[in-house]
BAKOL-607458 format. One record per residue (C-alpha): residue in three letters; z, y, x. Coordinates in Angstrom, 1 decimal. Last residue first. Layout:
N
{ala {Z Y X}}
...
END
This chain:
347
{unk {-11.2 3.8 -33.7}}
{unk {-12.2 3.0 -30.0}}
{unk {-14.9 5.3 -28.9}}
{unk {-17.7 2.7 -27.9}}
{unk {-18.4 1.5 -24.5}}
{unk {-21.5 2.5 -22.3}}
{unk {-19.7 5.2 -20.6}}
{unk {-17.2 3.2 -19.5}}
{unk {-18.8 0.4 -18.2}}
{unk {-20.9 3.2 -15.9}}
{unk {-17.8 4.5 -14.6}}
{unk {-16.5 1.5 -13.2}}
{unk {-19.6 0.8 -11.7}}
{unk {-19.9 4.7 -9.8}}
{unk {-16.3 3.8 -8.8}}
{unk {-17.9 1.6 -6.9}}
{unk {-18.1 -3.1 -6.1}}
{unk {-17.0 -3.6 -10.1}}
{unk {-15.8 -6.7 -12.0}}
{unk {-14.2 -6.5 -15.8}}
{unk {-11.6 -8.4 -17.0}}
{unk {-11.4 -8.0 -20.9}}
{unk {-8.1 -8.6 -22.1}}
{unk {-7.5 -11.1 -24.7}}
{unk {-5.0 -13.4 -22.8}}
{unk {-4.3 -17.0 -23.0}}
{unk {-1.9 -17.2 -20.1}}
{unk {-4.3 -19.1 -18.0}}
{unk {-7.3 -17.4 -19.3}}
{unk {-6.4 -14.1 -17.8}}
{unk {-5.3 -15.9 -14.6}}
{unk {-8.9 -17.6 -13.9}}
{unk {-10.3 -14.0 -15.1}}
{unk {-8.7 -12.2 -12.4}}
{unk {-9.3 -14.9 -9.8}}
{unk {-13.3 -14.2 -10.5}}
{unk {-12.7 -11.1 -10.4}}
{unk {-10.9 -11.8 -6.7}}
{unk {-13.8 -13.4 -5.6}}
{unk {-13.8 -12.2 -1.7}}
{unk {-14.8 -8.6 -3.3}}
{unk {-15.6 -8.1 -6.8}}
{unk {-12.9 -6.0 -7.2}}
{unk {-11.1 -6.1 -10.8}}
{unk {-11.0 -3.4 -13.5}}
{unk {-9.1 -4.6 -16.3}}
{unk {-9.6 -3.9 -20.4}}
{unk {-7.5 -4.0 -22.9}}
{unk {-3.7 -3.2 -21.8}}
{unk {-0.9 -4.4 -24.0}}
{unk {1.7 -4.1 -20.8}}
{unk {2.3 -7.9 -20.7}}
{unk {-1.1 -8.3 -20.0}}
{unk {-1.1 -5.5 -17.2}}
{unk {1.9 -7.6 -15.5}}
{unk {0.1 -10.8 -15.7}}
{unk {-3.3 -9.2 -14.4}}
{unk {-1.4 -7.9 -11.5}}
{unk {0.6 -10.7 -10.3}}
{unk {-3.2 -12.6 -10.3}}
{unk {-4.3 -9.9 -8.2}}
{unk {-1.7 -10.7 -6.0}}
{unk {-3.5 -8.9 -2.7}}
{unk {-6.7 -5.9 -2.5}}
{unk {-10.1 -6.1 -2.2}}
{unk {-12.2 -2.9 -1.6}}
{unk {-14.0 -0.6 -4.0}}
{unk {-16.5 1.5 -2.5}}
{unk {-16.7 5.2 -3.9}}
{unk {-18.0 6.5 -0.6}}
{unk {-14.6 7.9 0.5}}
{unk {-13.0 4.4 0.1}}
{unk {-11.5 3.0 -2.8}}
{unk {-8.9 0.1 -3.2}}
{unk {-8.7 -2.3 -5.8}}
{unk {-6.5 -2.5 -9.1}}
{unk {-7.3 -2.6 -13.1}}
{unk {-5.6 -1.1 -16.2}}
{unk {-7.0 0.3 -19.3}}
{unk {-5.4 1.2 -22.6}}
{unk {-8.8 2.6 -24.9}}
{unk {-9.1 5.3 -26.5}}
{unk {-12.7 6.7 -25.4}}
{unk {-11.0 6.5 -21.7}}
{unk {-14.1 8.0 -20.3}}
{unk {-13.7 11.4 -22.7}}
{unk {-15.9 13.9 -21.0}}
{unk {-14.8 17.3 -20.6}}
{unk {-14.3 16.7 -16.4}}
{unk {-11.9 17.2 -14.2}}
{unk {-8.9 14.8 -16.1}}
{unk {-10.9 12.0 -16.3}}
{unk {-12.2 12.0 -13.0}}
{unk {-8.8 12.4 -11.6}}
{unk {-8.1 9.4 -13.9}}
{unk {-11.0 7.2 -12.5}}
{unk {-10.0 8.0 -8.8}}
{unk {-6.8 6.7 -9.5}}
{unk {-7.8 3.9 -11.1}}
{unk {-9.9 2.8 -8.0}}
{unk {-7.5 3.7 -5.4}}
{unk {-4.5 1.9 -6.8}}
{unk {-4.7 -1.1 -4.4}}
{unk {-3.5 1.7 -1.2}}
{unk {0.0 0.9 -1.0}}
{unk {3.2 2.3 -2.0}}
{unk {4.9 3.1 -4.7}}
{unk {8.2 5.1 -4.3}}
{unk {7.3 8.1 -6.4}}
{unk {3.9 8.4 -7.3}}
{unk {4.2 12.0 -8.3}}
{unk {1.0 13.3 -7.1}}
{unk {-0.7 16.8 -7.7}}
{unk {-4.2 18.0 -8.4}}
{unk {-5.7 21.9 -7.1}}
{unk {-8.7 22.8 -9.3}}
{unk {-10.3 22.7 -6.6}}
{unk {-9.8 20.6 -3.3}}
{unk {-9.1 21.2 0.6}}
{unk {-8.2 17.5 1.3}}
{unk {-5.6 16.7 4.2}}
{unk {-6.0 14.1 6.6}}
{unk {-3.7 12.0 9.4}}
{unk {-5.6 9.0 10.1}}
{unk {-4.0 5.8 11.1}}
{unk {-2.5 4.0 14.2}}
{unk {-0.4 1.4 15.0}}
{unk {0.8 1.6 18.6}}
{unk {1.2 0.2 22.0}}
{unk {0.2 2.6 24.2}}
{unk {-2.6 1.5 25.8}}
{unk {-3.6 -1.6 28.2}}
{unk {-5.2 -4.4 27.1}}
{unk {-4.3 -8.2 27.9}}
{unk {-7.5 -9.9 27.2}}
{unk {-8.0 -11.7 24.0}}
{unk {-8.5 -15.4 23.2}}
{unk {-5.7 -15.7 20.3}}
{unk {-5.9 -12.2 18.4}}
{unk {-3.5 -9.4 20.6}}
{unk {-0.5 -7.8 19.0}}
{unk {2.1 -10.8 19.8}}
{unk {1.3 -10.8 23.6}}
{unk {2.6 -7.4 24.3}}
{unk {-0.3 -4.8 24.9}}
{unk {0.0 -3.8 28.6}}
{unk {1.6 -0.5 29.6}}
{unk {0.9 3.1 29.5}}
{unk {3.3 5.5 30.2}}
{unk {5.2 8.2 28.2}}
{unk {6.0 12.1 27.8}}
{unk {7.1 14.0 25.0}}
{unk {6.1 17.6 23.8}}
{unk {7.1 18.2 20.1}}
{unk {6.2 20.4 17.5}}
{unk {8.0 20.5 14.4}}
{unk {7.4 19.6 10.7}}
{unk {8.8 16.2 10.9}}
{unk {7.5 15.3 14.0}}
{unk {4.4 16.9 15.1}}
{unk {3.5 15.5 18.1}}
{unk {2.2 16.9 21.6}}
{unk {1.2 13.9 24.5}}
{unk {1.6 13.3 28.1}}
{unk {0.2 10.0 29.3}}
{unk {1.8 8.9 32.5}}
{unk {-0.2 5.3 34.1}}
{unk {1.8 2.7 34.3}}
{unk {-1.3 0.5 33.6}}
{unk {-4.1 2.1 33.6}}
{unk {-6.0 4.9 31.5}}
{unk {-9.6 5.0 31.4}}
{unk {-10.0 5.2 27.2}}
{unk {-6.9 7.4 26.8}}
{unk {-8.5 10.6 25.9}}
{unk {-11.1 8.6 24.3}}
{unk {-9.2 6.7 22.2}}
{unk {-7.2 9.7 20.9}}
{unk {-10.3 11.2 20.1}}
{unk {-11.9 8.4 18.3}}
{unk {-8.3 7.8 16.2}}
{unk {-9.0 11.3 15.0}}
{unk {-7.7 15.4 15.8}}
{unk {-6.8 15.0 18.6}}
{unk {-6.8 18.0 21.5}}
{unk {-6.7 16.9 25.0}}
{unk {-4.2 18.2 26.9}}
{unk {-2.9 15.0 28.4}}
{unk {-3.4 13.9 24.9}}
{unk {-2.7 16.3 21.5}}
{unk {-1.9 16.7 18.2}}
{unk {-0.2 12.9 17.9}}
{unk {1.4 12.5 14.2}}
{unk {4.7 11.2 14.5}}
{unk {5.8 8.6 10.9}}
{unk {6.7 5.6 13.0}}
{unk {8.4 6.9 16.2}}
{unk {7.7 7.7 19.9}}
{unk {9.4 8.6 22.8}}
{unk {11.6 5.7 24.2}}
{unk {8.9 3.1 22.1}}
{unk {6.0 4.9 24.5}}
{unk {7.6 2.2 27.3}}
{unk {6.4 -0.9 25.1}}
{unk {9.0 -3.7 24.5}}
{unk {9.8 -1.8 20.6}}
{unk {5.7 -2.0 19.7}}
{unk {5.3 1.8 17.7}}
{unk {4.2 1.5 14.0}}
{unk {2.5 3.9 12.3}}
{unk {1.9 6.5 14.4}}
{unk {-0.4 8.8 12.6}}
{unk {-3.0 10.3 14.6}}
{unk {-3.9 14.3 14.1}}
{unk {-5.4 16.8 11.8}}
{unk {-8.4 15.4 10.0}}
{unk {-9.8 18.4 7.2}}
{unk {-11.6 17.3 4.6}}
{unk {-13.6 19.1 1.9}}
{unk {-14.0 18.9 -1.9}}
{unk {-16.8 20.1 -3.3}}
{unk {-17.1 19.9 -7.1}}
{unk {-19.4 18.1 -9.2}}
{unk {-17.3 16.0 -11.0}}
{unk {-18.8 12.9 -8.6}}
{unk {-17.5 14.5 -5.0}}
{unk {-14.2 15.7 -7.4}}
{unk {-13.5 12.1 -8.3}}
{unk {-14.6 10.4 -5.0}}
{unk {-12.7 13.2 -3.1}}
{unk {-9.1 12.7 -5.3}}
{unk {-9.6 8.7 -4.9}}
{unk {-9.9 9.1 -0.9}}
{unk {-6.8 11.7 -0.4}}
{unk {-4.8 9.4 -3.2}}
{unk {-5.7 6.1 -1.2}}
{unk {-4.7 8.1 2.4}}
{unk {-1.3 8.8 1.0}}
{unk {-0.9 5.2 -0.8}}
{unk {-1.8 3.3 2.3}}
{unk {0.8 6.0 4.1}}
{unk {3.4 5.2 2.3}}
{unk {3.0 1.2 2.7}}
{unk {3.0 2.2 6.5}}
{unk {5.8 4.4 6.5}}
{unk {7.8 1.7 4.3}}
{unk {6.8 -1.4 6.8}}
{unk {7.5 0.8 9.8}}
{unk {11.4 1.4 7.9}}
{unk {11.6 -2.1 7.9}}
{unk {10.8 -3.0 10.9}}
{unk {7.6 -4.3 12.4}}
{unk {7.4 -6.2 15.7}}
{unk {4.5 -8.1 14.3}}
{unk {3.5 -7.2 10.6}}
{unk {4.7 -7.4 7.9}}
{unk {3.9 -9.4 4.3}}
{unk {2.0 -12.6 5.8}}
{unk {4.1 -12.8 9.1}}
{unk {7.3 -13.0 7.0}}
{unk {6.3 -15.8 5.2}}
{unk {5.0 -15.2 1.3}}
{unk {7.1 -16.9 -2.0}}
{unk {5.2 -16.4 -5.1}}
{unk {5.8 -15.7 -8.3}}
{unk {3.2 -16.0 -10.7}}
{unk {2.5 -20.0 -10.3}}
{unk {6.2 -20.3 -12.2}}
{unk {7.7 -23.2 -10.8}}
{unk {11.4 -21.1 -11.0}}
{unk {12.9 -23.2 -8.8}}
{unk {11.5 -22.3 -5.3}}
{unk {11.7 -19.2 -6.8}}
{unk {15.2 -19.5 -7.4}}
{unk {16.0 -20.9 -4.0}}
{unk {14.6 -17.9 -2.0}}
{unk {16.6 -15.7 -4.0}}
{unk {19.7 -17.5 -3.4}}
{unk {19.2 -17.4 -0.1}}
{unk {18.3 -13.9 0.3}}
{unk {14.1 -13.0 -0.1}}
{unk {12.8 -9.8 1.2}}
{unk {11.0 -7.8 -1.4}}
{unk {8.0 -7.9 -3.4}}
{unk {7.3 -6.3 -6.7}}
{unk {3.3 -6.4 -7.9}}
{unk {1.8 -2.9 -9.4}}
{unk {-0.7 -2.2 -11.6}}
{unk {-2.0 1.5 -11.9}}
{unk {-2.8 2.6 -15.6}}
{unk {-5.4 4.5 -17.0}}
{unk {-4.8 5.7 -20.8}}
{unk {-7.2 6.4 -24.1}}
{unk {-7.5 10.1 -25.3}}
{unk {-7.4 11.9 -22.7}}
{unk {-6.3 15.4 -21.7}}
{unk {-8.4 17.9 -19.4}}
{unk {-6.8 19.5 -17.0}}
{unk {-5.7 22.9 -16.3}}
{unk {-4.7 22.0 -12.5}}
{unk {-4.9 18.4 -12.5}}
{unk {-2.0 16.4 -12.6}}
{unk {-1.8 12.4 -11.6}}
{unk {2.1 10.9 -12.0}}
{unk {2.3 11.2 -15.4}}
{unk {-1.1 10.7 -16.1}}
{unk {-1.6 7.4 -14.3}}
{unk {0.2 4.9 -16.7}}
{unk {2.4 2.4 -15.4}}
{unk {1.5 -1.2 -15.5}}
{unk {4.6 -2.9 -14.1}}
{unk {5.7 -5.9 -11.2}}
{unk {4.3 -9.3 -11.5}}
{unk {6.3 -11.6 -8.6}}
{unk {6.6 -11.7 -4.5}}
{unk {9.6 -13.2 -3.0}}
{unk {9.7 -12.4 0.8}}
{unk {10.3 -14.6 3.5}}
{unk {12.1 -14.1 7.3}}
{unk {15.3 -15.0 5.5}}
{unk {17.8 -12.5 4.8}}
{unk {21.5 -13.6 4.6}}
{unk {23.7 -11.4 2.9}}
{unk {23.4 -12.7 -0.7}}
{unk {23.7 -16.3 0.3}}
{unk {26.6 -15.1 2.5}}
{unk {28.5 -14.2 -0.3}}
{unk {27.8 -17.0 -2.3}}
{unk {29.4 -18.8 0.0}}
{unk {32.3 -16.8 1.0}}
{unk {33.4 -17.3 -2.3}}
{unk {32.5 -20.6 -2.9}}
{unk {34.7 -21.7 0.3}}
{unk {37.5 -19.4 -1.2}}
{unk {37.8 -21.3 -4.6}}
{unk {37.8 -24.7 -2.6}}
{unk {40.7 -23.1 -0.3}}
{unk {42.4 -22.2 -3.8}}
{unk {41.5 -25.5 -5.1}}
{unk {43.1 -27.4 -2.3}}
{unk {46.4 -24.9 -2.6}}
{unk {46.3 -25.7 -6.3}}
{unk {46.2 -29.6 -5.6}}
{unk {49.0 -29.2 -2.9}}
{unk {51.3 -26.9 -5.0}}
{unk {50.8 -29.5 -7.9}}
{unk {51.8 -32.5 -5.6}}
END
């Protein structure tokens, strides 16, 4: 009788074992979004021979990652309106593996530090120039044919001889194409040239808005490959962070660091949105995450976009957890600036 019950609790044992095991195995098409850090920017923003401040600008980050089983079921749990559980489809995108979604989050954060460095040095007074240099492949569709050739993280150079430099000229070297029609294109592929040749073929379903004609192309997500002639120099250690929400602060510490002026005037300041290469600042997602984690960090003031009411979200999570920082809304860098200059040194 005893050698049965411990045999059944053995097998029971066993059961739990495997259990939990799969539970940590098996990835659901979810991910668990929740407040990340607020990190400050001078560490991983340096100015050649910059100038030192006296207050601190911080990027704000949100953690996110693909949700387990037992993950999944803790946030479900948790009732905490700060994390969040996303579908699939609202995190990647169609067809898109994982290492897609890192290039991609890479490159956000590539292109934001190109377009916060030329806001800064544009407004410091400098001239800094850029120089576009290719497509960026993205993400490449696995059913289409150019998925035999191609790879996330190729820049195109050139299309049946055509040189491309932008998205416009790849477009119109391939504008007229048809359906199985040969394309012949030169990448560079980590650091080397490469001739590879492809065919055109319709979009598959998946990429195409409801309504939309079958289109014929390659089948790709495509950015802009720049570089930014700038001086003093500045370098990046941003590490694994990716994205493009920490335009904006970016921009503001680059600034900071350029010219004598003290913008900071002591204070800890933290705030997201992205920046394009007129100073706008865009929306960005979890802005809510983001005021949590740059609460918990002690900052004082937070820059939010105005954009699709996200200040406005900013301040409705501020007062939810009873916090003293001052959110702040701006559409430019120009804005953000401007509240700076009219505060008082901190003492």
């Amino acid at each position: 009788m005893q050698k049965g019950r411990r045999k059944s609790v053995y097998v029971i044992a066993v059961i739990l074992l495997m259990a939990a095991i799969a539970g940590n195995l098996i990835q659901l098409p979810y991910y668990v979004t929740q407040p990340g850090s607020a990190d400050r920017l001078a560490p991983m923003v340096k100015v050649k021979n910059g100038y030192k401040e006296s207050g601190s600008f911080r990027l704000v980050t949100v953690l996110e990652g693909r949700a387990n089983v037992w993950q999944f079921l803790r946030a479900k749990m948790d009732f905490n309106p700060y994390t969040q559980v996303l579908k699939a489809d609202q995190v990647a995108y169609p067809d898109e593996s994982k290492t897609e979604m890192n290039v991609r989050q890479l490159n956000y954060m590539k292109t934001s530090q190109i377009a916060s460095t030329y806001v800064a040095y544009k407004a410091a007074g400098k001239n800094p120039k850029l120089e576009h240099r290719g497509v960026l492949i993205v993400n490449v569709h696995s059913k289409m044919l150019a998925a035999r050739v191609l790879r996330a993280g190729d820049i195109i150079v050139s299309a049946n001889g055509r040189t491309v430099r932008t998205i416009k000229d790849l477009q119109n070297a391939l504008k007229n194409a048809k359906a199985g029609e040969r394309i012949d294109l030169t990448v560079n592929r980590n650091g080397k040239r490469l001739d590879v040749e492809t065919e055109t073929a319709p979009f598959p379903k998946d990429w195409l808005p409801a309504g939309t004609d079958h289109k014929v192309g390659l089948g790709i997500l495509q950015a802009e490959a720049i570089d930014l002639d700038a001086a003093p120099p500045v370098r990046f250690n941003t590490g694994g962070i990716g994205g493009p929400s920490a335009g904006l602060m970016m921009s503001l510490e680059i600034y900071e660091q350029l010219t004598p002026e003290d913008l900071s005037k002591g204070y800890d300041i933290c705030g997201t949105g992205t920046i394009d290469f007129n100073g706008n600042v865009g929306p960005i997602g979890g802005i809510k995450q983001k005021v949590v984690a740059a609460d918990r960090a002690g900052a004082e003031i937070f820059f939010a976009p105005v954009a699709k009411h996200e200040a406005d979200d900013a301040r409705a999570a501020a007062r939810d957890i009873g916090s003293d920082m001052k959110i702040v809304p701006v559409k430019t860098f120009d804005d953000a600036v401007r509240y700076l200059r009219s505060l008082k040194p901190k003492n």
